[in-house]
C-alpha positions as CSV (number, residue, x, y, z in Angstrom):
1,X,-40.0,-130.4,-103.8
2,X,-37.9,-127.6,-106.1
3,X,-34.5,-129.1,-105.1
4,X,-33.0,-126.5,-107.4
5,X,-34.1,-123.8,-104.5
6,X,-32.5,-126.3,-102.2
7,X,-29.0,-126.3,-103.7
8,X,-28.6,-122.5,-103.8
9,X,-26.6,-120.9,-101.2
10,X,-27.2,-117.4,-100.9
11,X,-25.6,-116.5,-97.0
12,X,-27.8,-115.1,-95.1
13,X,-26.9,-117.0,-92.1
14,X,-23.0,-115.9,-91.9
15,X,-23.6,-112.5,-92.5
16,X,-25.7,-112.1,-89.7
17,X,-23.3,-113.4,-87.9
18,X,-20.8,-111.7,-88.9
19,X,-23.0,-108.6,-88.5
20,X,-22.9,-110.0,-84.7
21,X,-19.5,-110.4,-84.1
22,X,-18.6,-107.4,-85.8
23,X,-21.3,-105.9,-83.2
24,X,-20.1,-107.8,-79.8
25,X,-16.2,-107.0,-81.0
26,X,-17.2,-103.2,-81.1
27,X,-18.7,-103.7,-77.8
28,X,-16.0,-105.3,-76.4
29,X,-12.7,-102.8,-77.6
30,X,-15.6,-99.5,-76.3
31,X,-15.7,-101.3,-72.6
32,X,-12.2,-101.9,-73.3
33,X,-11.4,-98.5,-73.7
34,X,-13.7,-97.3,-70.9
35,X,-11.7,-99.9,-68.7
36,X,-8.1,-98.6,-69.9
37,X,-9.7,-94.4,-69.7
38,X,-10.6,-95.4,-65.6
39,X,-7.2,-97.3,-65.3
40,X,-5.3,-94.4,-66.2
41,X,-7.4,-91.7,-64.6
42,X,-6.6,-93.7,-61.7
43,X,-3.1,-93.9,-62.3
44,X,-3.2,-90.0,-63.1
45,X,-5.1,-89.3,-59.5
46,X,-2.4,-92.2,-57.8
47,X,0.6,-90.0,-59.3
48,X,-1.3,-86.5,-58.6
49,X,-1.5,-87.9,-54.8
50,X,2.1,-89.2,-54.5
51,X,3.2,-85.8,-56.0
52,X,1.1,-83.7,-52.9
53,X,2.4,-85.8,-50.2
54,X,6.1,-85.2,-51.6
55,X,5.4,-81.6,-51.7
56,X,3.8,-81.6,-48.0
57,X,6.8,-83.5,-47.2
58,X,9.0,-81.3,-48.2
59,X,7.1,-78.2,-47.1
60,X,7.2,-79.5,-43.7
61,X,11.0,-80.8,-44.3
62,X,12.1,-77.2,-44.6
63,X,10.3,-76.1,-41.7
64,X,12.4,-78.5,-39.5
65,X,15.8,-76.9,-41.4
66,X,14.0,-73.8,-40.0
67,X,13.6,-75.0,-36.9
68,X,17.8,-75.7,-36.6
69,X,18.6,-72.6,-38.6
70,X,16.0,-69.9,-38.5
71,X,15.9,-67.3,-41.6
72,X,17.1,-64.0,-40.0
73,X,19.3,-61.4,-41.1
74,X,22.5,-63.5,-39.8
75,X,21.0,-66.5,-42.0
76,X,19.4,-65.3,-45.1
77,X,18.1,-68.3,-47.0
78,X,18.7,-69.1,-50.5
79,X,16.3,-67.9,-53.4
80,X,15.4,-71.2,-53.6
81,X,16.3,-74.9,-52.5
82,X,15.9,-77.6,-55.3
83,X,16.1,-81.2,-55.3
84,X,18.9,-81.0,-57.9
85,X,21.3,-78.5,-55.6
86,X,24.4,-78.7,-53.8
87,X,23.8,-79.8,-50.2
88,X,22.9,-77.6,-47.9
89,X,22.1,-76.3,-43.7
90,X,19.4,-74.0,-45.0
91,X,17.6,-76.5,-47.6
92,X,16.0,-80.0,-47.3
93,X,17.8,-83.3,-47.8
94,X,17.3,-84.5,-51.2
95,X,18.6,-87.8,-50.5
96,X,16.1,-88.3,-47.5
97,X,12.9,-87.2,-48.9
98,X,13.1,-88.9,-52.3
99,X,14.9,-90.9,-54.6
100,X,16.3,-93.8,-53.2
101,X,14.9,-96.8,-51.8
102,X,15.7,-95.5,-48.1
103,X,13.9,-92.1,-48.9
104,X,11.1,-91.5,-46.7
105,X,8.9,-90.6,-49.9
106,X,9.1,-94.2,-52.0
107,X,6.8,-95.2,-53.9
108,X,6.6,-96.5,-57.1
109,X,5.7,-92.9,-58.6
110,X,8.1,-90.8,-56.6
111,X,10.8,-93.2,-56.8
112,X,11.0,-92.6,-60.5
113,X,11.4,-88.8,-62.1
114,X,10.2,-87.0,-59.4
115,X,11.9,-83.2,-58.2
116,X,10.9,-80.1,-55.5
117,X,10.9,-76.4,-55.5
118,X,11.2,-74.6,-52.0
119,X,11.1,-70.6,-51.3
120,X,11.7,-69.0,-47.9
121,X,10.2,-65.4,-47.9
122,X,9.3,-62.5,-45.4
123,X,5.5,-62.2,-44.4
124,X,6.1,-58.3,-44.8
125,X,5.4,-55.9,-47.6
126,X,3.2,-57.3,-50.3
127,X,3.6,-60.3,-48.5
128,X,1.8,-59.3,-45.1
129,X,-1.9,-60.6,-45.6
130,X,-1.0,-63.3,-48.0
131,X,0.8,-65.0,-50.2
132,X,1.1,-63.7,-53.8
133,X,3.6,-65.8,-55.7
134,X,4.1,-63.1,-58.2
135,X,4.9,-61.1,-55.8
136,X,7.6,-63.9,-54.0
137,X,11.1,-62.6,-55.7
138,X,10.2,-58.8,-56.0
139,X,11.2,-56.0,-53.8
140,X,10.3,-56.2,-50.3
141,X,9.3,-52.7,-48.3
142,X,7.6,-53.3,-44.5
143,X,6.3,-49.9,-42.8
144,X,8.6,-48.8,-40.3
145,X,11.1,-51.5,-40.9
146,X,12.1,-49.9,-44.9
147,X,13.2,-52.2,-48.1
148,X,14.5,-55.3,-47.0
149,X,18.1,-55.9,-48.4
150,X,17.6,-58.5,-50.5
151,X,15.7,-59.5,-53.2
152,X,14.0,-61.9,-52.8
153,X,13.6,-61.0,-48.8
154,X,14.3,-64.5,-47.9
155,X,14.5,-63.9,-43.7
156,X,12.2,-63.0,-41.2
157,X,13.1,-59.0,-42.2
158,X,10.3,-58.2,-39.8
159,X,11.2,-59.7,-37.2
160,X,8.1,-61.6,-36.0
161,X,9.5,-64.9,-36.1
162,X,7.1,-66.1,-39.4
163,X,8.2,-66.5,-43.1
164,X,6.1,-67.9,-46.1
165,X,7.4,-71.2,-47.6
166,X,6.3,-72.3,-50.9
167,X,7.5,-75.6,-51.8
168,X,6.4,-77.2,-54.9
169,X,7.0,-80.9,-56.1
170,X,6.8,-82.7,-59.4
171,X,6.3,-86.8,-59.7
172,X,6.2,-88.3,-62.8
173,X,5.3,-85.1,-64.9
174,X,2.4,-84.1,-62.7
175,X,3.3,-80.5,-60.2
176,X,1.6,-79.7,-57.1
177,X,2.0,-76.4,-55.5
178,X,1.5,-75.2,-51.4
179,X,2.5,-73.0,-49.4
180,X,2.2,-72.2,-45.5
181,X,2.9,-69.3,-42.9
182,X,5.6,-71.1,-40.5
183,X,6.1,-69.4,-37.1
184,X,9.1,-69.9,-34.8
185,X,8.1,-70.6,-31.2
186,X,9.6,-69.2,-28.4
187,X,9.5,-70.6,-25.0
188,X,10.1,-68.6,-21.7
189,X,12.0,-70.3,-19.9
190,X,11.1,-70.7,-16.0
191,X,14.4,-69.5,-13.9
192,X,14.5,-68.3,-10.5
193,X,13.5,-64.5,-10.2
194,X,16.1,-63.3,-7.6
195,X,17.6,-59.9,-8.0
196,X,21.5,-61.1,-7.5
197,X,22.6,-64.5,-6.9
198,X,26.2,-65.7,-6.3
199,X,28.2,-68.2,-3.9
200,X,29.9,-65.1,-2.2
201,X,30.0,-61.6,-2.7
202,X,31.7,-58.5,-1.7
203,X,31.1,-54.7,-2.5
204,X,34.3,-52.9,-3.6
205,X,33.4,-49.9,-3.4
206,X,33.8,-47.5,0.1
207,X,30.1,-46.2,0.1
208,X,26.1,-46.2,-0.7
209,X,26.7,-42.2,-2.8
210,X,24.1,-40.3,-1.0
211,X,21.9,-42.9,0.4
212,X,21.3,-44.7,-3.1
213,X,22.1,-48.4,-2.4
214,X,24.9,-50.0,-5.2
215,X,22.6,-53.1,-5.0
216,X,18.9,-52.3,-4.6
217,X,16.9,-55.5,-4.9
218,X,13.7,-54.0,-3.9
219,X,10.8,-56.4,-5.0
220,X,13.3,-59.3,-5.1
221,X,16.3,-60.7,-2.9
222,X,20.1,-61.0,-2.8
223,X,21.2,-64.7,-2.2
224,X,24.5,-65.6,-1.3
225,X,25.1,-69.6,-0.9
226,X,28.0,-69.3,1.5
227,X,27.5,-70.9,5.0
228,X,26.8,-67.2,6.8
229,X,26.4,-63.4,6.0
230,X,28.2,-62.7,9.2
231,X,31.9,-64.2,7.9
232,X,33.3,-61.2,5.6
233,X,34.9,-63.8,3.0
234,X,31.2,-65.0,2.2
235,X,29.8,-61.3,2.8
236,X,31.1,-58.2,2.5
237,X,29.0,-54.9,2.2
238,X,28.8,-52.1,4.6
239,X,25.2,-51.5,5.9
240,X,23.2,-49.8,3.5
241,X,25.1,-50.8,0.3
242,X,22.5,-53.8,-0.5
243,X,18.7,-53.2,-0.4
244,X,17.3,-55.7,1.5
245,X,19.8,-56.7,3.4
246,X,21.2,-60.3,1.5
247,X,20.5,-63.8,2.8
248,X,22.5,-67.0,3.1
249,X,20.8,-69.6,1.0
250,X,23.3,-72.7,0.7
251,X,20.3,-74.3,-1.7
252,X,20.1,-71.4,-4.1
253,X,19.5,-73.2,-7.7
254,X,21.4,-72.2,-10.1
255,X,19.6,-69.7,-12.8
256,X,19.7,-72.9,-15.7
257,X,20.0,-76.3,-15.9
258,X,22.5,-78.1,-18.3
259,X,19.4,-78.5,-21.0
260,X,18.7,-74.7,-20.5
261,X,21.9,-73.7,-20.8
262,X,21.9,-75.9,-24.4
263,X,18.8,-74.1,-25.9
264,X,19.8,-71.0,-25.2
265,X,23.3,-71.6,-26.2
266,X,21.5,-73.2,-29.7
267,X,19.2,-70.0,-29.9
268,X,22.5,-67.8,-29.8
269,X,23.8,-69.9,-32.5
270,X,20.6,-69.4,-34.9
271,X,21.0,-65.2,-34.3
272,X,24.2,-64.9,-34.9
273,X,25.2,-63.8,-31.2
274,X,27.6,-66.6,-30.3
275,X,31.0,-66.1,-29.1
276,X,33.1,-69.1,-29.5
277,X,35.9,-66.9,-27.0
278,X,35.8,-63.2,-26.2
279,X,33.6,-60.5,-28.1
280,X,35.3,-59.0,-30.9
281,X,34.5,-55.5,-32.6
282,X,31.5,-54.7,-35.1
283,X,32.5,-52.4,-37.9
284,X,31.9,-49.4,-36.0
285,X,35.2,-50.9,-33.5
286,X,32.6,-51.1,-30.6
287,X,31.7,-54.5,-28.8
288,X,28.5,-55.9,-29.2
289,X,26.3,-57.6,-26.6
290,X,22.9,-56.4,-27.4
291,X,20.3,-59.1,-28.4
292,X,17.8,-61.1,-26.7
293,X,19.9,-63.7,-25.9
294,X,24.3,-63.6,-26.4
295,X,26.0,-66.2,-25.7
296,X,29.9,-65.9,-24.9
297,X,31.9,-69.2,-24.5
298,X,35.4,-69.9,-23.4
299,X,37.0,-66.3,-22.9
300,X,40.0,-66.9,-21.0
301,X,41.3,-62.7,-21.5
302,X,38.2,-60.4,-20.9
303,X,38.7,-57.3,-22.9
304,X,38.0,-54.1,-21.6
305,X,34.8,-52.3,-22.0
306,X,35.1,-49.2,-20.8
307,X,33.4,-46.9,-23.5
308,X,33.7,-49.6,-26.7
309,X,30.2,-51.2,-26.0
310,X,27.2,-50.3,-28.6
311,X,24.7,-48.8,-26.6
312,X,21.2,-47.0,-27.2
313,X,20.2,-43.9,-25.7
314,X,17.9,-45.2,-22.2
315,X,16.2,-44.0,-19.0
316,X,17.3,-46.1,-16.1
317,X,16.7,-46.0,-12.2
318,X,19.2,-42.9,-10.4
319,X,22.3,-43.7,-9.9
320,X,22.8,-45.8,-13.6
321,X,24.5,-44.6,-17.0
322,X,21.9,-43.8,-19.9
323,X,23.8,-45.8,-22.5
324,X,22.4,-49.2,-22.9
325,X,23.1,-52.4,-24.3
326,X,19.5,-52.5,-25.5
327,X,16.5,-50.7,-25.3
328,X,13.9,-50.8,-22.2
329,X,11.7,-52.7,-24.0
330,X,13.6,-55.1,-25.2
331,X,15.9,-56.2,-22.6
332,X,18.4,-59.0,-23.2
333,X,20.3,-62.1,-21.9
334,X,24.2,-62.5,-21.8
335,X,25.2,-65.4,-20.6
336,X,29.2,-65.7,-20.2
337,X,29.8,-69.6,-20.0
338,X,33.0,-70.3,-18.6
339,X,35.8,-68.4,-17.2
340,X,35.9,-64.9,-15.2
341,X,34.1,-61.8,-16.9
342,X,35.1,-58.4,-16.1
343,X,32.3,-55.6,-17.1
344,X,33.4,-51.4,-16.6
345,X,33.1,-48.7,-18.5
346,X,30.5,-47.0,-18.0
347,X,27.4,-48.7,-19.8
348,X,24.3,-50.0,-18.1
349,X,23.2,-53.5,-19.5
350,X,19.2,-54.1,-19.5
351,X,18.3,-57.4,-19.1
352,X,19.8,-60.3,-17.1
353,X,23.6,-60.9,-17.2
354,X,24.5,-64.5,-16.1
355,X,27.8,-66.2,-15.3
356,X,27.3,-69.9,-15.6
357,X,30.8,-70.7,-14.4
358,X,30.6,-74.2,-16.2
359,X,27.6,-75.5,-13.9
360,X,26.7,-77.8,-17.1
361,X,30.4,-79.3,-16.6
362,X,30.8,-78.7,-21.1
363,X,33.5,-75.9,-21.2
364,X,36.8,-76.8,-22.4
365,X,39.9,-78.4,-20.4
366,X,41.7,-74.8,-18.5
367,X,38.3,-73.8,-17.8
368,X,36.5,-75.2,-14.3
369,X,34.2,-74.1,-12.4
370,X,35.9,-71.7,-9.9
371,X,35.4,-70.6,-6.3
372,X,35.1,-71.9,-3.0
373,X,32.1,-69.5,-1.1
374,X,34.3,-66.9,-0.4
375,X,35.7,-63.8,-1.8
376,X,39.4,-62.7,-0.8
377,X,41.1,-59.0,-1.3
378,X,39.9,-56.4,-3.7
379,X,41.9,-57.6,-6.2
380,X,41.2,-60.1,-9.1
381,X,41.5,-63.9,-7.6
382,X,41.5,-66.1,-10.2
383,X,40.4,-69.0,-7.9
384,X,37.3,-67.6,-6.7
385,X,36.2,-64.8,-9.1
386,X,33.6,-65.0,-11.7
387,X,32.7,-62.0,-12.2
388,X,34.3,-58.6,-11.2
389,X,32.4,-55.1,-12.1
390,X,33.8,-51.4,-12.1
391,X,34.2,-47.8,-13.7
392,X,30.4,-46.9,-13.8
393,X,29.1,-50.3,-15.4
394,X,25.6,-51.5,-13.6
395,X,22.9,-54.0,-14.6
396,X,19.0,-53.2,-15.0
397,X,17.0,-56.3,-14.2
398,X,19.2,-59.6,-12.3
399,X,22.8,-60.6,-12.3
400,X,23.5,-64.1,-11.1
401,X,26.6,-66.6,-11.1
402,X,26.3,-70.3,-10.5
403,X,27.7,-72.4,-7.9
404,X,30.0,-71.4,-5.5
405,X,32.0,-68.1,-7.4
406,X,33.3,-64.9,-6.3
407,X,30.5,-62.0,-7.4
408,X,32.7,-58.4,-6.4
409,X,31.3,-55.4,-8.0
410,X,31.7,-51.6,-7.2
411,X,30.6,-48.4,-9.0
412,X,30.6,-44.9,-8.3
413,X,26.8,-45.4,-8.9
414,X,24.0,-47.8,-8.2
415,X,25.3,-51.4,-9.5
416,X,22.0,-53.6,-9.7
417,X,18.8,-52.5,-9.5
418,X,16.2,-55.4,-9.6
419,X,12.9,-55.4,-12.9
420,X,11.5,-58.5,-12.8
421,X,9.9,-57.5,-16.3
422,X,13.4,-58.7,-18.1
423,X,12.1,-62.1,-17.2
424,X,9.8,-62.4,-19.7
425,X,12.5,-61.9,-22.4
426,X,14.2,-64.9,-21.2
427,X,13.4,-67.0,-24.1
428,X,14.9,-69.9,-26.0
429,X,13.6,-71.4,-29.2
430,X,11.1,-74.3,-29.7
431,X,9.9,-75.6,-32.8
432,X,8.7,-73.9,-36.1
433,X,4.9,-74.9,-37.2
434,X,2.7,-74.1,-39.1
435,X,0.2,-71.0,-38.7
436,X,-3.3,-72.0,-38.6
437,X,-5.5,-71.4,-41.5
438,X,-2.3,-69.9,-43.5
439,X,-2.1,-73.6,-45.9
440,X,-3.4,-73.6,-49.6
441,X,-2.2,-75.1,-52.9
442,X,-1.4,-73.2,-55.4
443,X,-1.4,-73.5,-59.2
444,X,1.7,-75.3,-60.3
445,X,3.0,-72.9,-62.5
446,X,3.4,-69.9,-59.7
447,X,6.9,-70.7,-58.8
C-alpha cells in the first residue's frame, strides 16, 4: 500500500460541498426573492383595492351631500372638495370617511396617509356625452341655455337635475380615479286633484261678468268642509259664480300630509325659494314666486302685490290677466305655511297655490291654525281667513286651504279656473343616484 498517497489531502470532498451549499444558498435567497416580489405585489394590489373602495366611498359620499343640497344656480359647488379643506355643506366629511379609527373607511392602508379629490360639474357643453377631464374646469357653453357663469360650471347649469362627479382618492401613495353621472330624483307627489278646496268660502264679488263663472272648476269640483252649502257663513256665492255648483264634504283631506309638507318645504330650501317670513324684492324691486315649488313660512304682514310680482308673458283661459308667475309649461307650487295670505294685483299664478294653515301643527307660537267653517263679512277676519284674493289676481290650475279656514276671493274676472296638468309639477325631491352605465375609472393623473 503507497501510504504516502494516503497522507495527502488534496479537498475534493469540501469543495464540492461547498459548490453545493453555495448552489442550495442561491436557490434559497431566488425563492426568497420570488416569495418577497408576490408578498408585495400583493401588498401593492391590497393598497390599490383599499384606495378604490375609498374613492367609491367618497364618490357616493358626495352624492348624498347632493342629495341634502343639490348643485343649482342657488348652490354652486366648490371647484373642488379635498380631504384636507375646511368643513363644509357642499363637500364630504373628512372625518367620517377616513382617518380615524371611527371612519367608515379603516383599514390598515387607509388609516395611514391616505387623501380624496371630488369635482361637481354640469353634464352640458363639452360635458354632454361624456366626461372629459380635460375638459372639467374650462368654459362651459350649453345650446340654448349660453356660457354657464362660472368656471368651472359646477351646478346643474342645464337644469336636468344630473352633474358629473369625479372623485379621486389616494392610499398609501397609490391614486384611483372614477367618476359617475348622478341624477336627482323627483317624486310626484299623490294629492287630491280638486279644483278649490277650503273649510268655507264666500265670493266677494257682486257678479259672474257676462256669464264667465269667477270659479270654473269644470273637469274637477269645489269642496267646502262646512256642515252645509245652504248656511251663507259656510257658502256664499250667487248662482252661477261657481262652475259646478260646490259640495259639502266635511271629510275633504287636506292637499299634504305633515311629511309632504316637509319635503317640499326641504325641496324649497335646496332651490333657493324659501321664505323664512314674507317675500322680499329681487333686484328688479318685483316679488318673486315663480318656481316649481316656493315655500313661504311665518308671514304675519302680507305685502301687497298689486303690479310688483315677476311675471312672463302667458295665454290663459278668458276672463284671466296674461302676466304669469311662470310659464304654461312649467307651472308651479306656492305653498304659504302659516298665517293669512292676501294675493291682488292683477297677475295670474299657473300652477297650484296652497294655504296649509299650519295643518302639520310646526309654525311658530302667534301662528294657529285659524277658522271655524265659516266666513263672516267682506272684510278681513283674522279668525277665520286664510286666504283673501282681489284686484284682478286669479289662479290657473287648483287653490286649496287646509282645515277649516275662510277661502273669500273676488275679481273683476274669472278667479280659478281648474288644469289638472299642473299636477304633474307637483314634485318634491328623492334621492340622487347614480345613472346607469355613466361609471368608469379614470387615469389617476386627470384631476
Amino acid at each position: 500500500m503507497n501510504l504516502r498517497r494516503l497522507n495527502q489531502e488534496r479537498g475534493f470532498a469540501m469543495v464540492t460541498a461547498i459548490v453545493l451549499m453555495a448552489l442550495m444558498l442561491g436557490l434559497g435567497i431566488a425563492a426568497l426573492g420570488m416569495v418577497d416580489s408576490d408578498s408585495n405585489r400583493t401588498r401593492e394590489q391590497r393598497v390599490r383595492e383599499s384606495a378604490l373602495q375609498l374613492d367609491e366611498g367618497v364618490l357616493y359620499a358626495q352624492s348624498l351631500v347632493l342629495s341634502t343640497k343639490w348643485a343649482n344656480a342657488a348652490n354652486a359647488y366648490p371647484p373642488t372638495c379635498t380631504s384636507a379643506g375646511a368643513a363644509s355643506d357642499k363637500c364630504p366629511s373628512a372625518v367620517t370617511l377616513a382617518g380615524s379609527g371611527n371612519a367608515n373607511f379603516a383599514n390598515v392602508d387607509q388609516l395611514n396617509n391616505s387623501s380624496w379629490v371630488t369635482k361637481v360639474r354640469d353634464n352640458g357643453g363639452s360635458l354632454r356625452s361624456a366626461y372629459d377631464p380635460l375638459q372639467a374646469d374650462a368654459v362651459q357653453t350649453t345650446a340654448g341655455l349660453g356660457t354657464c357663469p362660472l368656471t368651472p360650471c359646477t351646478y346643474d347649469f342645464n337644469r336636468d337635475n344630473e352633474v358629473w362627479v369625479q372623485a379621486q382618492s389616494t392610499v398609501r401613495g397609490k391614486p384611483r380615479n372614477v367618476v359617475a353621472r348622478l341624477r336627482l330624483e323627483e317624486i310626484v307627489e299623490n294629492v287630491p286633484e280638486t279644483a278649490v278646496t277650503a273649510g268655507a268660502l264666500r265670493i266677494t264679488n257682486n257678479g259672474n261678468h257676462g256669464g264667465t263663472p269667477i270659479i270654473n272648476a269644470t273637469g274637477s269640483s269645489v269642496l267646502v268642509r262646512c256642515a252645509s252649502t245652504a248656511v251663507t257663513s259656510c257658502l256664499d256665492a250667487k248662482a252661477g259664480q261657481i262652475v259646478p255648483d260646490a259640495q259639502s264634504a266635511g271629510s275633504a283631506p287636506n292637499l299634504m300630509t305633515a311629511a309632504q309638507l316637509a319635503r317640499f318645504k326641504a325641496r324649497a330650501l335646496t332651490d333657493g325659494r324659501y321664505y323664512a317670513g314674507c317675500p322680499t324684492k329681487n333686484a328688479n324691486n318685483k316679488y318673486d314666486l315663480s318656481g316649481q315649488v316656493v315655500f313661504i313660512e311665518g308671514c304675519t304682514n302680507p305685502p301687497n302685490f298689486t303690479n310688483q310680482v315677476e311675471t312672463v308673458t302667458c295665454a290663459p283661459p278668458t276672463g284671466m290677466a296674461t302676466k304669469c308667475t311662470n310659464a304654461e309649461a312649467q307651472p308651479g307650487l306656492i305653498i304659504w305655511h302659516c298665517g293669512r295670505a292676501d294675493f291682488a294685483g292683477g297677475f295670474t299664478h299657473r300652477g297650484v297655490l296652497y294655504l296649509a294653515n299650519n295643518s302639520d301643527g310646526t309654525c311658530a307660537a302667534g301662528l294657529p291654525a285659524r277658522g271655524d267653517g265659516t266666513c263672516v263679512g267682506s272684510s278681513v277676519d283674522n279668525s277665520r281667513d286664510v286666504l283673501t284674493t282681489s284686484g284682478g289676481f286669479a289662479v290657473w290650475g287648483s287653490l286649496a286651504v287646509d282645515g277649516n279656514g275662510c277661502m273669500k276671493v273676488g275679481s273683476n274676472g274669472q278667479q280659478v279656473n281648474f288644469d289638472g296638468n299642473v299636477f304633474a309639477s307637483v314634485s318634491s325631491y328623492g334621492n340622487v343616484g347614480l345613472v346607469q352605465n355613466t361609471w368608469r375609472e379614470l387615469t389617476p393623473k386627470d384631476i
